[in-house]
C-alpha positions as CSV (number, residue, x, y, z in Angstrom):
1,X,13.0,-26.8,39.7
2,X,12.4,-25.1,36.3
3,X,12.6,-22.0,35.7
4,X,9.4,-19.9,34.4
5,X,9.2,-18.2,31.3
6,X,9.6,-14.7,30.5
7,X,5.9,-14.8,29.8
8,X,4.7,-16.8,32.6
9,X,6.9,-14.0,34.9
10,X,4.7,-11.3,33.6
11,X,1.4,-13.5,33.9
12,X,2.7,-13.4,37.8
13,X,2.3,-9.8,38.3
14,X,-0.9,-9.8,35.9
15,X,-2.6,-12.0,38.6
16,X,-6.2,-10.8,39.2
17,X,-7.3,-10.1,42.9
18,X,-9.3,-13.3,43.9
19,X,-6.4,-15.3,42.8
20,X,-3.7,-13.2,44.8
21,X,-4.0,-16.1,47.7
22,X,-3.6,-19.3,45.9
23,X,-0.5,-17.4,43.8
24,X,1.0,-16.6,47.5
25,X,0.4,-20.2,48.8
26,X,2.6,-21.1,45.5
27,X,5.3,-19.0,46.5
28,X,5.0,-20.0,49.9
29,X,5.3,-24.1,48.9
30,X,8.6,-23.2,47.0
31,X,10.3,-21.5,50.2
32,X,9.2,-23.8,52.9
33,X,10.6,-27.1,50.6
34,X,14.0,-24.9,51.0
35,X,14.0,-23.3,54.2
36,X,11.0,-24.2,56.3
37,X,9.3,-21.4,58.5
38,X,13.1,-20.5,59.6
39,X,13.8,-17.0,59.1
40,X,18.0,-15.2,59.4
41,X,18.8,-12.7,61.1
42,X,20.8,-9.9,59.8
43,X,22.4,-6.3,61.4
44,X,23.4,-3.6,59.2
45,X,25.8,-0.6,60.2
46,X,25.7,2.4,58.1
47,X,29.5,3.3,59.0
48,X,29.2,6.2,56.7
49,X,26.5,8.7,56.0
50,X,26.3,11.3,53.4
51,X,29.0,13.0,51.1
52,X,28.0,10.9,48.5
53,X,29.2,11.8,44.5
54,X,26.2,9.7,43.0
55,X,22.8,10.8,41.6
56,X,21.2,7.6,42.3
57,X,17.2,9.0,42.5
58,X,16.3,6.4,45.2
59,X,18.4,7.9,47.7
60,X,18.4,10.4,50.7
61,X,22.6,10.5,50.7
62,X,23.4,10.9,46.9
63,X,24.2,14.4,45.9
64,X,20.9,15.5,44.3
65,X,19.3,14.7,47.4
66,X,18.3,17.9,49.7
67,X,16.9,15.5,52.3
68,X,17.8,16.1,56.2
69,X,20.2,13.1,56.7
70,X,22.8,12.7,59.6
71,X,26.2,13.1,58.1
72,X,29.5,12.1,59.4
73,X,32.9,10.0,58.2
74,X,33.8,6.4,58.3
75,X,33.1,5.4,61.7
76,X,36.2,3.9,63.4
77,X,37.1,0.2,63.2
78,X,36.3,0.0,67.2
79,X,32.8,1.3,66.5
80,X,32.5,-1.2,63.7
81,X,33.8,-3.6,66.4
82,X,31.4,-2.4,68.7
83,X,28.1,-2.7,65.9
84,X,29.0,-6.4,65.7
85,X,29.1,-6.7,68.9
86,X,25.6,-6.2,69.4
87,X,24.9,-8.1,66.2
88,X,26.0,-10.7,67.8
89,X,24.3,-10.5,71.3
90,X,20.7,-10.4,68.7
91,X,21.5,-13.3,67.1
92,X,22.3,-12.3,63.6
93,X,24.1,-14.9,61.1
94,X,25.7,-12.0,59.9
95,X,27.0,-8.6,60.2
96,X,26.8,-6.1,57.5
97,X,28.9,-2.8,57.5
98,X,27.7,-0.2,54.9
99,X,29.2,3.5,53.6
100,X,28.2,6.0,51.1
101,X,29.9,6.9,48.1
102,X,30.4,6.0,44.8
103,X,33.6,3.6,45.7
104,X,36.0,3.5,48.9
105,X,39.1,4.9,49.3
106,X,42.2,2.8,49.8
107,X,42.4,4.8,53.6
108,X,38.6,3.4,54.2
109,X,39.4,0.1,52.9
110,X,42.6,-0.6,55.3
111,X,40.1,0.9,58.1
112,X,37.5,-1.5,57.1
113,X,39.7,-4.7,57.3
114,X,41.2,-3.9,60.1
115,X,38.0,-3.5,61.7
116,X,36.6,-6.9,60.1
117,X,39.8,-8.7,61.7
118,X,39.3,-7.8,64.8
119,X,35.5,-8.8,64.5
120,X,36.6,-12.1,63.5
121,X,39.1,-13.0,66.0
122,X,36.2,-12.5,68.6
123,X,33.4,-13.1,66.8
124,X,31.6,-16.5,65.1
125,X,29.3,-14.0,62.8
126,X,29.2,-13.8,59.1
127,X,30.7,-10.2,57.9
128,X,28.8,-8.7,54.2
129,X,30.3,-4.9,52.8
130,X,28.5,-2.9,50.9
131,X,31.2,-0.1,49.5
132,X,30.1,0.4,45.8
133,X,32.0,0.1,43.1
134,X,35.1,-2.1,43.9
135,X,38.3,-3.0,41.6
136,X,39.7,-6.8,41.8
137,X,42.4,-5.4,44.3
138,X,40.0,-4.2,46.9
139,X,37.7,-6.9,46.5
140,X,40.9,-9.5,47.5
141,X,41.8,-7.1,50.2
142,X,38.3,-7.7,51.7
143,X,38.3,-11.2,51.2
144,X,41.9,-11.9,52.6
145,X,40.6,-10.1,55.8
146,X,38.2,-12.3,56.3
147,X,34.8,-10.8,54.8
148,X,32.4,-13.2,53.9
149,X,30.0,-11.6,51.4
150,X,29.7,-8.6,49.1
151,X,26.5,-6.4,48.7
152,X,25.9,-4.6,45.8
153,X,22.2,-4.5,44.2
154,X,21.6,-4.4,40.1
155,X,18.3,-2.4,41.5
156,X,16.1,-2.6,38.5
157,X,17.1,-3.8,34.9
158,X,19.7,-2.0,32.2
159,X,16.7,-0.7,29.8
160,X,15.5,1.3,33.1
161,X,18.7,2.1,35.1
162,X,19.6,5.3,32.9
163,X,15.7,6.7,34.7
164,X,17.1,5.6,38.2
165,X,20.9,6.8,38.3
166,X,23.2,8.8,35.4
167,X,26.5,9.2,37.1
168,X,27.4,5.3,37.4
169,X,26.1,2.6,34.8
170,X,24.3,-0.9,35.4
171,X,27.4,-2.3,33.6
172,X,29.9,-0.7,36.5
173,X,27.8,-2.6,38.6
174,X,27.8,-6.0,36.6
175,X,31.7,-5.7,36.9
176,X,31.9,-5.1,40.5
177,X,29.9,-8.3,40.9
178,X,32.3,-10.2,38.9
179,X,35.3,-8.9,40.7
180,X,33.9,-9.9,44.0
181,X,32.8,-13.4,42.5
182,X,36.6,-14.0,41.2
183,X,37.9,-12.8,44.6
184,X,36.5,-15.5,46.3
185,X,33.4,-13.1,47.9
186,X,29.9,-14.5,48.0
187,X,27.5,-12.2,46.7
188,X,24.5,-10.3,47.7
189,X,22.8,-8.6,45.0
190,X,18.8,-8.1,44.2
191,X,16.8,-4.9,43.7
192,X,14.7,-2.2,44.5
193,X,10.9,-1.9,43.0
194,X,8.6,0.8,43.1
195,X,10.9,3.2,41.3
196,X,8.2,3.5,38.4
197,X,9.6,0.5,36.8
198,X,6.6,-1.7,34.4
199,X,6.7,-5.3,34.8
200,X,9.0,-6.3,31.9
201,X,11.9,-4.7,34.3
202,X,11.0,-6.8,37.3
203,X,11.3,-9.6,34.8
204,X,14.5,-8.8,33.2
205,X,15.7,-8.2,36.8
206,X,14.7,-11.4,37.7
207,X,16.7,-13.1,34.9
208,X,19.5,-11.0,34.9
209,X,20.2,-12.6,38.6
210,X,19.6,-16.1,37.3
211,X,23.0,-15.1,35.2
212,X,24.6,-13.9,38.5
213,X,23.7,-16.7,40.7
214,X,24.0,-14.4,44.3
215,X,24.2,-16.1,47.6
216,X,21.3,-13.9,48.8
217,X,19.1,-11.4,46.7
218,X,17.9,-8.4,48.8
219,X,14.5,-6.9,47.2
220,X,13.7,-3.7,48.9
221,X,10.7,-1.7,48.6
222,X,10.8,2.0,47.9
223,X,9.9,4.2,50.7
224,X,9.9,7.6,48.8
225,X,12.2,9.9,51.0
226,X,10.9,13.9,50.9
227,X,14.4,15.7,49.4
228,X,14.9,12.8,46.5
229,X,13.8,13.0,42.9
230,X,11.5,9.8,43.8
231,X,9.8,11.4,47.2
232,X,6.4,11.1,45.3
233,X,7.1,8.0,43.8
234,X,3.8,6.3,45.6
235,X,2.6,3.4,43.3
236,X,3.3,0.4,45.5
237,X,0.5,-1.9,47.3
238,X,0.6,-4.2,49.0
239,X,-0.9,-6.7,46.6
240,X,1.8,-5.5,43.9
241,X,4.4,-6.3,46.3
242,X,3.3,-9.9,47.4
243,X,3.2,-10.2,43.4
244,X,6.8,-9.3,43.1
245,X,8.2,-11.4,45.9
246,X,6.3,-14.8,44.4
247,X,7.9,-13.8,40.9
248,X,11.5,-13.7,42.1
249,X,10.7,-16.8,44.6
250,X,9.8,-18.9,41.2
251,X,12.4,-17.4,39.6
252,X,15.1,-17.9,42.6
253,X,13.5,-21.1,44.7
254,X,16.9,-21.0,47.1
């Protein structure tokens, strides 16, 4: 129930080989005192792809990227309808309907509620947006339509965000977090590693989400995509990223 020390967090991912297993077993004690061997299921819609204004390095849809993505506009609210649907029928807890682009138009946002209405009036599934940036007005829109949750990632820590993205800050994001907080949203909101971060970001990341206090903290692993600034971005093992998840299971036991 405490919380380790910024020191201890780096000791973490400093763990030597022969002791990766008993540091795993660790983690592993912390998450099945909170959740057991039970597991959630989750369905994702990317509702929009491409035509994105953002440099963010990571990714195959920003504008930087020259990587050979499907594009096409918001998908309609029935095929939205349609996703859940299906997320439904798998037996996901909750539905989550993603687009590209630095923040949604107020067109895309009446599209996206009307959609997440209809979901609700058929379905019993938990609905989660990710739409980047989002003022207070569109995050009470969202809410008062009857989404559930709010995705939108930190992704690594403010010292290294400048190496990661240029055209939006790590600030913009703190802000869209706390309009979604005081709109009622729960949030979603961890990080992406691999990035050519060191270990004092994954420690900073790890306490600035302690501040935060999401519902659910996503940590995604970078598959370098050919066409991005990070396509040869290939430092991750698999030892470095059991190391990672026991670090922000310590740091985030629930």
């Amino acid at each position: 129930g405490t919380c380790p020390t910024r020191q201890e967090g780096l000791a973490i991912l400093d763990t030597p080989q022969d002791e990766l297993l008993d540091l795993v077993n660790a983690a592993y004690r912390i998450r099945s005192r909170y959740f057991g061997n039970t597991v959630r299921l989750q369905m994702l819609l990317n509702a929009k792809s491409g035509a994105c204004q953002e440099d963010c390095h990571y990714c195959s849809q920003s504008t930087i990227s020259t990587a050979p993505i499907e594009r096409y506009a918001l998908l309609s609210p029935e095929k939205m309808l349609e996703g859940a649907r299906r997320a439904a029928q798998a037996k996901a807890q909750r539905y989550c309907i993603v687009i590209s682009g630095r923040s949604p138009l107020q067109s895309e946002i009446t599209h996206i509620t009307s959609a997440v209405k209809q979901i609700k009036e058929e379905l019993p599934i938990q609905i989660c947006c990710s739409l980047g940036l989002l003022n207070s007005e569109q995050a009470t829109e969202l809410k008062a339509a009857g989404v559930d949750r709010i995705n939108h990632n930190l992704n690594t820590s403010e010292a290294y965000h400048p190496a990661i993205c240029t055209t939006h800050t790590y600030q913009d994001r703190l802000t869209t977090l706390k309009q979604a907080r005081a709109a009622g949203l729960e949030l979603c909101s961890g990080g992406i590693v691999g990035m050519g971060e060191g270990d004092e970001d994954l420690v900073d990341l790890a306490l600035a989400l302690q501040d935060i206090q999401p519902d659910s903290i996503p940590l995604n692993m970078l598959y370098p995509v050919e066409g991005t600034p990070f396509d040869e971005m290939k430092n991750l093992t698999p030892s470095r990223c059991l190391k990672i998840l026991c670090l922000f299971r310590f740091f985030h036991p629930k």
